[in-house]
C-alpha positions in Angstrom: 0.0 0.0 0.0 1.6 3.0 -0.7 0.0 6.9 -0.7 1.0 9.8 -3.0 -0.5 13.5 -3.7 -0.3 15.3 -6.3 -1.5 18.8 -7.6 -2.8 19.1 -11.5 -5.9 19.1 -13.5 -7.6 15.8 -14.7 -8.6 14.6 -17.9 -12.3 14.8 -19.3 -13.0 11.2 -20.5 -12.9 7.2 -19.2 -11.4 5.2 -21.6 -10.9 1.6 -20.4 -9.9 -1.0 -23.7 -10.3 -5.3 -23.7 -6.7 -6.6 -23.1 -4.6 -7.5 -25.6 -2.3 -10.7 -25.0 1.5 -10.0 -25.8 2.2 -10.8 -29.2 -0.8 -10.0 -30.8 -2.1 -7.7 -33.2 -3.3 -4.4 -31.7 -7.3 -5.3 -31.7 -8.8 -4.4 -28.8 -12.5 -3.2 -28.0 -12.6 0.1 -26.1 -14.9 1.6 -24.4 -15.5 6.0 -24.3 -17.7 7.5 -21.5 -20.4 9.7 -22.1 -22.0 12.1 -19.5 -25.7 11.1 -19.7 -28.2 13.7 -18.5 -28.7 12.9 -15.3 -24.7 12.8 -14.1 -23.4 15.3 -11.6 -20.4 16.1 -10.8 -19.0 13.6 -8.4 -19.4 10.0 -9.8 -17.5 6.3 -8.3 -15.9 4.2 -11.4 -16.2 0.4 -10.5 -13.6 -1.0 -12.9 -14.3 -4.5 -12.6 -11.2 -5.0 -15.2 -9.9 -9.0 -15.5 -8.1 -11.5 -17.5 -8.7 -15.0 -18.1 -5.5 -16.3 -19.7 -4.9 -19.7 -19.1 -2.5 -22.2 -20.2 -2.0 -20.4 -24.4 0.9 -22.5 -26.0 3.8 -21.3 -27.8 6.2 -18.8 -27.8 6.0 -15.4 -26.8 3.0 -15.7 -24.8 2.1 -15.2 -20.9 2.1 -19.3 -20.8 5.9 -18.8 -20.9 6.4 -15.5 -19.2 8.2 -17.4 -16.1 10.6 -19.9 -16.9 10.0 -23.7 -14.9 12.2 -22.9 -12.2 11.2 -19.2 -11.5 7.4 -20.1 -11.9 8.5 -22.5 -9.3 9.9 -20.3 -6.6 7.0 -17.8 -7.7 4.5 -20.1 -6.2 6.5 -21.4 -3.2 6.4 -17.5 -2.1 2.6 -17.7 -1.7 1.2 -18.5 1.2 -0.9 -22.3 1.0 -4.3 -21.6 -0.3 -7.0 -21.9 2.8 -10.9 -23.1 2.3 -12.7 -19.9 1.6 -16.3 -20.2 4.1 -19.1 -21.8 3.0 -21.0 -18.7 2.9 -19.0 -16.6 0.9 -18.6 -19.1 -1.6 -22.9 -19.7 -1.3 -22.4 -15.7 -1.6 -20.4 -15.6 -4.5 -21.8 -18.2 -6.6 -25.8 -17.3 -5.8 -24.7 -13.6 -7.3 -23.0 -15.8 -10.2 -25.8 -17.2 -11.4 -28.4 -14.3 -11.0 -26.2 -11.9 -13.0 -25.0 -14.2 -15.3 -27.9 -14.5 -18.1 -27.9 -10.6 -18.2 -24.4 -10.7 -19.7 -24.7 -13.4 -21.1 -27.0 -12.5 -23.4 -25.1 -11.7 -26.8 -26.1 -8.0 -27.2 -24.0 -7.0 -24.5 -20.8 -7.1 -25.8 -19.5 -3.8 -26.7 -17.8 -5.5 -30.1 -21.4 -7.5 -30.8 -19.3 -10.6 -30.2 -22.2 -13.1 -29.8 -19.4 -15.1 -27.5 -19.4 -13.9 -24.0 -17.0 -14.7 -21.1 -18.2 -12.5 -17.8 -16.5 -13.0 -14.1 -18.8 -12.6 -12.1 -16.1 -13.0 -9.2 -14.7 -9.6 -10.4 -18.0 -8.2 -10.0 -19.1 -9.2 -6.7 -15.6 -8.5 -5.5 -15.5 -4.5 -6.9 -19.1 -4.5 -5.7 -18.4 -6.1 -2.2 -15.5 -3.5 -1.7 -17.8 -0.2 -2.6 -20.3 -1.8 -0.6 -17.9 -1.5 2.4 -18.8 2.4 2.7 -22.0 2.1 1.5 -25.6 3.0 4.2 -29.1 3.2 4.5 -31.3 1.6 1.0 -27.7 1.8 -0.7 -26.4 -0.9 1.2 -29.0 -2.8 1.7 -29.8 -3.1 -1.8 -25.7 -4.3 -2.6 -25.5 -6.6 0.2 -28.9 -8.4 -0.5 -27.9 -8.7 -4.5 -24.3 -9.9 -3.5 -25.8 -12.1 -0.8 -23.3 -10.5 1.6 -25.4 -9.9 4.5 -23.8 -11.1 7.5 -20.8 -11.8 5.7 -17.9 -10.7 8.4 -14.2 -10.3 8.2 -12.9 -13.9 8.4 -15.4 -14.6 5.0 -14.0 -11.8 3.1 -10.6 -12.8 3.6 -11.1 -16.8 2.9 -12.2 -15.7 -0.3 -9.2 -14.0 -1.2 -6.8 -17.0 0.3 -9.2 -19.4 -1.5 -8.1 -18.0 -4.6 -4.6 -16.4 -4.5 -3.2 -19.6 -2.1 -0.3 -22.0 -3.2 -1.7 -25.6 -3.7 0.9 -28.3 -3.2 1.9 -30.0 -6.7 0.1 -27.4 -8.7 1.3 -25.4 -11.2 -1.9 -23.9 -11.8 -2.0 -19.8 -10.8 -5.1 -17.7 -10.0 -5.0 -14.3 -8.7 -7.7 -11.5 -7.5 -6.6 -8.2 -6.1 -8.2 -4.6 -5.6 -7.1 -1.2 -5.2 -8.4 1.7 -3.8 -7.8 5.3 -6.0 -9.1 8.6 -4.4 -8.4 12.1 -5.9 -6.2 13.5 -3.3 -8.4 16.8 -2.9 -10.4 14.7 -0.7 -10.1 12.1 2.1 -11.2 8.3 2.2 -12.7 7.4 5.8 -10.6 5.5 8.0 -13.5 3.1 8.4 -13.5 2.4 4.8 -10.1 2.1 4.6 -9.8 0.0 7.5 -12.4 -2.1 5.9 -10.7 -2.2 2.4 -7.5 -3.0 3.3 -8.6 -5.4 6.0 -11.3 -7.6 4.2 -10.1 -7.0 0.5 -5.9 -6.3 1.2 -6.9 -3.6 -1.4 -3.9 -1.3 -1.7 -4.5 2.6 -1.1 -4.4 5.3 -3.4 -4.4 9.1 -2.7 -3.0 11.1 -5.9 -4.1 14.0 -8.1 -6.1 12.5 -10.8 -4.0 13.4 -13.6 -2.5 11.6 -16.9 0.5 10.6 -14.1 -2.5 8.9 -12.3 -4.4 7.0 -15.3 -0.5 5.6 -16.3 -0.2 4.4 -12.5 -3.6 2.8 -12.6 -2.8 1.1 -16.1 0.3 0.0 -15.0 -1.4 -1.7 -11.5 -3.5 -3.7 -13.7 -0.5 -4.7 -16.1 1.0 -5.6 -13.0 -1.9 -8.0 -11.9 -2.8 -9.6 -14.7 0.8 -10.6 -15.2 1.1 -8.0 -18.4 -2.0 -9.6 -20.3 -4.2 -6.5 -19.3 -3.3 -3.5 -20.3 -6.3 -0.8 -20.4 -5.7 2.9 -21.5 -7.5 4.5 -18.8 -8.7 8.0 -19.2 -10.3 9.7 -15.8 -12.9 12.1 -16.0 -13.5 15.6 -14.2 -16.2 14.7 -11.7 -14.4 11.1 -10.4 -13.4 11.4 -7.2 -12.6 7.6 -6.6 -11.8 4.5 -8.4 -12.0 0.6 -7.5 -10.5 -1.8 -9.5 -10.4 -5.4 -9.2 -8.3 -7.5 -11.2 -9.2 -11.5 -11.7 -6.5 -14.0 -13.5 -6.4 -17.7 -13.8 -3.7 -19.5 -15.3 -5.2 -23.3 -15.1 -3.3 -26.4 -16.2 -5.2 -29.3 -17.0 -4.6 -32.2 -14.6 -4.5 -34.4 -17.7 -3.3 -32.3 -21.1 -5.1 -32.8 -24.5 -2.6 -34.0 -27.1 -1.9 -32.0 -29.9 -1.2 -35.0 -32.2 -4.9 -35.8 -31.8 -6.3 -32.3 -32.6 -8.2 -32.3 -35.6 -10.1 -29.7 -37.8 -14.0 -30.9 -37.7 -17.4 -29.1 -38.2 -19.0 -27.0 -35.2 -22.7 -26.2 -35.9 -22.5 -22.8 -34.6 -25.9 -20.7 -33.9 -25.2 -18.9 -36.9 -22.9 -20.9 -39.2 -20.8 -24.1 -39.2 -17.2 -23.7 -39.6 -14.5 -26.2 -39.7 -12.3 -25.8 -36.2 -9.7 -27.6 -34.4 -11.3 -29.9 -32.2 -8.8 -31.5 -29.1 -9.4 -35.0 -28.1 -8.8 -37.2 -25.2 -10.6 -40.1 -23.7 -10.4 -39.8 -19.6 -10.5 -42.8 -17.5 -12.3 -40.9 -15.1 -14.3 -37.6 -15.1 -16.8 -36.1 -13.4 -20.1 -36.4 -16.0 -23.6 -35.4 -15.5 -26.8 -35.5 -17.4 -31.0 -34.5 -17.0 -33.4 -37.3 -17.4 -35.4 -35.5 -19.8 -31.9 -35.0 -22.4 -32.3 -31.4 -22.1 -28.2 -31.2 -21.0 -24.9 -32.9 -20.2 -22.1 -31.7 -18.3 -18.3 -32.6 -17.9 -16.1 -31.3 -15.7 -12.4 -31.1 -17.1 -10.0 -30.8 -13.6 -7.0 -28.6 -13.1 -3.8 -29.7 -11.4 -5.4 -26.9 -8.6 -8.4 -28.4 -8.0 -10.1 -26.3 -10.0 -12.0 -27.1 -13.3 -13.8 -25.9 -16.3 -17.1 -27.2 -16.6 -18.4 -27.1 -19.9 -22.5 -27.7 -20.2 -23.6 -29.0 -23.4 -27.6 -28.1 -23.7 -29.6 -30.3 -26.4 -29.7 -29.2 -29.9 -32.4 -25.7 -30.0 -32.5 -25.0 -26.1 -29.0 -23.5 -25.6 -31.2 -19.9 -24.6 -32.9 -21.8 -22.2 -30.1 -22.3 -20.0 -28.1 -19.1 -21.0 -31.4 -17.0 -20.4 -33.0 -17.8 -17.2 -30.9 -17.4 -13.9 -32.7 -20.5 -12.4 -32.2 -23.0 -15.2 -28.5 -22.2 -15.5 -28.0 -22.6 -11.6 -29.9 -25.9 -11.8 -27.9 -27.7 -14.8 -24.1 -26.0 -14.1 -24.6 -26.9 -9.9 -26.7 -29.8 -9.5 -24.7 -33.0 -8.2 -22.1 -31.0 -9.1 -18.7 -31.3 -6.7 -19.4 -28.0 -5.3 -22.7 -29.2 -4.2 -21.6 -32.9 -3.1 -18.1 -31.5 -1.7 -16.4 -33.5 -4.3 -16.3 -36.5 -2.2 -19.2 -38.3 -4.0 -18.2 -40.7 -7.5 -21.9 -41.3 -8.1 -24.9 -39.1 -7.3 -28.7 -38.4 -8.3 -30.9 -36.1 -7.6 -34.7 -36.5 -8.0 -37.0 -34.5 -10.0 -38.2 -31.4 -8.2 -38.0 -27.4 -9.0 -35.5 -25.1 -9.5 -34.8 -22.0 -8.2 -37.5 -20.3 -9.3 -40.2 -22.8 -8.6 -39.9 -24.3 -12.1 -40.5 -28.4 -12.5 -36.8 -29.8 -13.4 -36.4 -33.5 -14.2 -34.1 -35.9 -12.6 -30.1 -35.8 -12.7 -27.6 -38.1 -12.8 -23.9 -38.0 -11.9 -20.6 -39.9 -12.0 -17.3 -40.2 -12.4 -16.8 -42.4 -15.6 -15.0 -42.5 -18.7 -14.9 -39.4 -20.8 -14.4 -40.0 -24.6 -14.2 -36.1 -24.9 -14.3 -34.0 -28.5 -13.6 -29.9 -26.9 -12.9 -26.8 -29.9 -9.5 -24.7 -29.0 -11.6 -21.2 -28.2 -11.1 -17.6 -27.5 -13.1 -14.7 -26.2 -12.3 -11.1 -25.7 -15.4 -8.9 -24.3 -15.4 -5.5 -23.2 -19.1 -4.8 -21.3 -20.7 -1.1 -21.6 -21.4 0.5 -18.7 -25.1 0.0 -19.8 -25.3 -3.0 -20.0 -24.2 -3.8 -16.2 -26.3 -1.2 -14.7 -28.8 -2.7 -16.8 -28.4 -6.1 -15.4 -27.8 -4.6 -11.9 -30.6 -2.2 -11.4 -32.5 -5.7 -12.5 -31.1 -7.4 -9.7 -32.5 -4.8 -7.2 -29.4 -2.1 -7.3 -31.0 0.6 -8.2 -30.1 3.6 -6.0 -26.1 3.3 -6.0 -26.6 4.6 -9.5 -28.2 7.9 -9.1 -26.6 11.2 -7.2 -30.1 11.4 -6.0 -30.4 8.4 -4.1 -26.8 6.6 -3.3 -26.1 6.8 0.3 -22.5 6.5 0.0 -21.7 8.8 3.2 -19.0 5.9 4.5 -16.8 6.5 1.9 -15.0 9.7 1.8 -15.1 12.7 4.4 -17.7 15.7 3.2 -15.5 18.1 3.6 -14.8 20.4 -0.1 -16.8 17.4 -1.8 -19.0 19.0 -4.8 -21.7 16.4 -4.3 -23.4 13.4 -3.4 -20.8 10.1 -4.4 -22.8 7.8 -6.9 -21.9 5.2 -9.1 -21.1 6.3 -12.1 -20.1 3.5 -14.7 -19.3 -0.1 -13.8 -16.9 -1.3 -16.9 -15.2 -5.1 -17.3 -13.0 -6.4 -20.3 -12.3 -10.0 -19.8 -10.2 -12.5 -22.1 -10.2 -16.3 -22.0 -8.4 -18.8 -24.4 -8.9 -22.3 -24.3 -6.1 -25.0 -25.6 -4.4 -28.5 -25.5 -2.8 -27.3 -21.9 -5.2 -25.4 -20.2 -8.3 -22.9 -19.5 -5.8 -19.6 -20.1 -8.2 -17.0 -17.9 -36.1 -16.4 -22.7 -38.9 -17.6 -21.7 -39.2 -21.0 -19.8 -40.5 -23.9 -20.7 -41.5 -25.7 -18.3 -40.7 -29.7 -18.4 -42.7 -32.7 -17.7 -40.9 -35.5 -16.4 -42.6 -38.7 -15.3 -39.6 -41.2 -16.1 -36.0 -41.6 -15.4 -33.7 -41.4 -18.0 -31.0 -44.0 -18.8 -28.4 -45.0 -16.5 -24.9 -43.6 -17.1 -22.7 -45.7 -19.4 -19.4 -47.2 -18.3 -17.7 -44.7 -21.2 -19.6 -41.7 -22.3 -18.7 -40.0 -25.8 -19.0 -35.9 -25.1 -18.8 -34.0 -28.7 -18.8 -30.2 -28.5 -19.7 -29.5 -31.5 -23.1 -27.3 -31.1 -23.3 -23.8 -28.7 -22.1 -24.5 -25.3 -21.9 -23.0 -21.9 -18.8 -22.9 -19.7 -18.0 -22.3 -15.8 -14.2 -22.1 -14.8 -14.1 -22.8 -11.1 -11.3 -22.4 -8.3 -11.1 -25.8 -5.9 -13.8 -24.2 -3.6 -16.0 -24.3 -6.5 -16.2 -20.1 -7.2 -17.1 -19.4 -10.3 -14.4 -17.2 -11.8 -16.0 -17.2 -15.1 -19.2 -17.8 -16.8 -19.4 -17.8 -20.1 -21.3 -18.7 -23.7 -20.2 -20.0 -26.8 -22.6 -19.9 -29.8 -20.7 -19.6 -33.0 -16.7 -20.3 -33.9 
């Protein structure tokens, strides 16, 4: 944590760019502010900003940015990873699944990319940390959307050792941090940052917010993301405070596709086919689930971590079923899922019943057998307009942090000389994820009838996925880092 003032004029624009992995071309999405009509002159930027770069192959690329032995002593430096609480992860992973159909749906990519890859980790973690000086409707409307009522001190920081911990044997890396920026004309509470550094280890910030200032803050996230990320940000003349969180996740598969059996073959995209390179391995043994009814099947593909990617195949013509509808996705990515059994069942069913949200669900079936498994080589860079996640937001029941009007945000920064009432003013997240032979690199319902059980599980499954597909990379304690939907290729 370190503090430093300084006295000259800011900028008049937020510009925060998608990352762009070292070594490739210069395309990046970008996104420009623009005042609407109902912005003051003090506003909070929530720059939920994150990389998914996991395991690329080849030269030049963050997969070898640390040679074997320094990667090495890299990891034995961390402390060992501890159990994050149950109820921060029911926290986390309940907000997951609520937010997720809202940006999942394809329009909300800034570049129209109809593939989407959100982390809603990032969110809750930015959101969690503005919450801290948050009162009144403000904060009860953040901590019942984040599930974070009750959540105390010890919960908070599980989270972060869940996730940034050393696990023995594992080469695998994932990494969240926040900071704290705070125009140095004005002063942060000491309850806030008590609170910020305490449950978050977010580090400090007081400067003038000045070009110096948007280097420094592009240069943090550089430096968090391991060099994948790195935004051109542009502060405004009404911001008066900045959070950034950063997500990574370098995951190794526990068992690596080989590239000798990587083929080109047809995925029937939502829009086109196109030939692709498919990877393919048959597992011995892999966590496989599937609904009575044949509406969706499931593998989970392990990291050396403990963490996994689970990829959920929905039947041809109802991938927006599950993409869509908060409930259905819960159901299908968590049910008999390791998360739910604590990984310590091989076989597991669950009856048909109701999801979420009251809707009849058929039966599911789970096991660990062998995995015959056909998965594309992908990548997905988003950038998110701030519309879009205030949109998805203020549906989720956050609705007053976003107007000057309303947003109680009185435990943040000390009244005196500010020009207004604190409000949220944008909430902006670029995410990347790249998928390969080594690793993960970071409408309406209808509602089902069952009256039978489906079949049994096989003793070897075949799992083509060749059709739109959705996606969940997980830590060991079963957060969801990233959600994320792949219709066409």
């Amino acid at each position: 944590m370190s503090t430093r003032d300084h006295d000259t004029t800011p900028s008049t624009t937020v510009t925060t760019s998608a990352p762009t992995a070292p070594g490739e071309g210069s395309s990046r999405a970008s996104h420009t502010s623009r005042s609407p009509s109902r912005a003051k002159r003090v506003r909070i930027i929530l720059a939920a900003l994150l990389a998914a770069i996991i395991a690329i192959g080849g030269g030049g690329t963050v997969w070898w940015t640390l040679g074997g032995g320094a990667r090495t002593v890299a990891l034995m430096r961390r402390e060992p990873a501890e159990p994050a609480t149950q109820t921060a992860i029911d926290a986390v992973t309940g907000f997951a699944y609520r937010s997720a159909p809202g940006f999942l749906d394809a329009a909300n990519g800034d570049d129209g990319n109809v593939n989407v890859n959100y982390s809603p980790t990032s969110m809750w973690m930015a959101l969690a940390l503005a919450a801290q000086g948050a009162g009144g409707a403000t904060r009860t409307q953040l901590d019942e959307t984040l599930g974070a009522k009750g959540l105390g001190d010890g919960d908070y920081t599980s989270l972060r050792s869940s996730v940034n911990g050393r696990y023995d044997d594992a080469r695998s890396v994932m990494d969240v941090h926040d900071s704290v920026w705070v125009d140095g004309r004005y002063t942060l509470k000491d309850s806030f940052r008590r609170a910020a550094q305490e449950r978050f280890d977010a580090d400090v910030e007081s400067l003038a917010f000045d070009a110096r200032a948007e280097k420094r803050m592009s240069e943090w996230i550089e430096d968090n993301t391991h060099g994948m990320l790195k935004p051109d940000i542009r502060l405004n003349a009404d911001t008066v405070m900045t959070i950034i969180d950063t997500v990574y996740a370098d995951g190794r598969w526990e068992t690596p596709f080989e590239e000798t059996n990587t083929e080109d073959r047809t995925f029937h995209g939502a829009s086109r086919e196109r030939m692709v390179p498919m990877m393919a391995h048959t597992f011995d043994s892999m966590g496989y689930a599937q609904a009575a009814d044949g509406s969706w099947r499931r593998v989970s593909i392990p990291f050396d971590n403990g963490g996994a990617l689970t990829v959920l195949l929905p039947a041809e013509g109802r991938f927006d079923e599950f993409s869509s509808d908060a409930a259905r996705l819960e159901w299908a990515m968590s049910t008999c899922s390791a998360r739910e059994t604590g990984g310590d069942a091989p076989t597991c069913s669950e009856k048909a019943g109701t999801d979420a949200a009251g809707n009849a669900v058929p039966e599911v079936e789970a096991a660990s057998t062998s995995v015959d498994l056909k998965l594309p080589r992908f990548s997905i860079e988003n950038a998110f307009s701030p519309e879009s996640a205030e949109k998805t937001l203020r549906a989720l029941g956050v609705t007053d942090a976003f107007s000057q009007g309303t947003a109680d945000f009185s435990g943040m920064l000390e009244p005196d000389g500010l020009p207004g009432n604190p409000f949220i003013g944008e909430i902006i997240q670029g995410t990347r994820i790249e998928v390969n032979e080594k690793g993960a690199k970071a409408a309406a319902f209808t509602q089902i009838q069952t009256e039978a059980a489906g079949a049994p599980i096989a003793d070897k499954v075949t799992f083509d996925v060749d059709r739109p597909f959705l996606y969940e990379l997980s830590t060991p304690d079963g957060v969801p880092l990233f959600i994320g939907a792949v219709r066409d290729l």
